[in-house]
Steps between C-alpha positions, in 0.01 A plus 500: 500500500252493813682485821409207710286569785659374813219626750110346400205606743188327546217597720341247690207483743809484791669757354799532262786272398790613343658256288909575477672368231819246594698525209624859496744664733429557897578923439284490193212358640531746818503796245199371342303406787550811662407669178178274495340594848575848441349535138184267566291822722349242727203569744393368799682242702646186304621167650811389220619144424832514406586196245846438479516193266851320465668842631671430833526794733699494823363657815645860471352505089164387624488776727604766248214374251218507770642847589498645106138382533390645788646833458153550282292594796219264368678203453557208778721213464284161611670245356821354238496224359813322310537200322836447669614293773801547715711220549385519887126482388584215306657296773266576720193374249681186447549410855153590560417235170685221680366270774665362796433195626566410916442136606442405822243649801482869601477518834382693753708858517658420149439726217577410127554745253530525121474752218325323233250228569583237783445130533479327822520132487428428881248636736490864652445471853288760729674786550728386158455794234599457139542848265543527187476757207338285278265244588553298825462084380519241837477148420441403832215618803517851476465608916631838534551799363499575055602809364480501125581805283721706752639701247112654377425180280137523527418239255693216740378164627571295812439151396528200740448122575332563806412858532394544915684853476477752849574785257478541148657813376495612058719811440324752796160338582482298800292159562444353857420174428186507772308217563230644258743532189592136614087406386574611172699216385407136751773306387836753470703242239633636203343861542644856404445841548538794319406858522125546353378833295301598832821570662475165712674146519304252373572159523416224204604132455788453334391397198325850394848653500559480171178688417546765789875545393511407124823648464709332783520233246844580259533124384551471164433199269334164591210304313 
């Protein structure tokens, strides 16, 4: 009978990745991956993707595989990848899924927070600033300060009734809303802004949203 392999190697134009099987034992797979990076007689410096599948590996394991793999001299640990989730990373990607709504104005000096996406139902004020992970939703003047996508969501929209924003912030970039951005749109109801493939926020009427952001929709069903 042909043993199974537990270690497949594919070359790719960023390097290698090293596929690891999940099903066998953790000391049998560090025997054979050891084995592997030793037998191969690799030359020249490789970058490695190391795919763990459904195998879970705490901190200390993860450590010790990147290690059998980089005691070949020509071998460098990039990247693993696992299908798994820890029960923190799951948490934390549902709260991030959820919205929060806050009604009522933010004021001057007040700062509302929330992991997912957040709804305002009120105005923000001058000097107000709303943040959220997600995508930042006032139904109400929008006057101060909108920071959507805190957490590195790039793909995030601020989206308001009134949108008159000093400062319009998606994940890292920065928009002064200057009296020339202002021309852009002459009448500021029902506008958004999201972060365009130039690296700048652009701002659109509302209605184009669902063609700029085709996936914010996740409704299901309807006629």
């Amino acid at each position: 009978m042909t043993k199974k392999q537990l270690i497949s190697i594919k070359g790719t134009k960023e390097g290698l990745v090293l596929r690891l099987d999940d099903q066998c034992s953790y000391a049998e797979l560090l025997e054979e991956l050891a084995k592997k990076v030793s037998d191969e007689g690799f030359e020249g410096q490789a970058e490695v993707l190391l795919q763990l599948g459904n195998r879970y590996c705490n901190d200390e394991q993860a450590k010790e595989i990147i290690n059998c793999v980089q005691q070949t001299a020509h071998l460098r640990v990039a990247k693993i990848q696992s299908e798994v989730m820890t029960v923190e990373e799951c948490n934390k990607r549902l709260l991030e899924n959820q919205s929060e709504t806050y009604v009522g104005i933010v004021r001057s000096g007040q700062v509302i927070t929330a992991l997912g996406d957040l709804v305002v139902i009120g105005d923000v004020n001058p000097n107000g600033r709303v943040v959220a992970g997600g995508n930042v939703f006032v139904l109400g003047r929008l006057k101060g300060i909108a920071h959507a996508g805190s957490n590195g969501k790039r793909d995030a929209v601020i989206a308001a009734s009134w949108l008159e924003a000093t400062h319009l912030i998606i994940d890292n970039v920065v928009e002064t809303m200057t009296d020339e951005l202002s021309i852009l749109s002459e009448h500021p109801e029902m506008e958004c802004a999201y972060l365009h493939t130039n690296g700048f926020i652009a701002i659109d009427r509302l209605q184009e949203l669902r063609l700029i952001r085709p996936n914010l929709s996740t409704f299901k069903g309807g006629s």
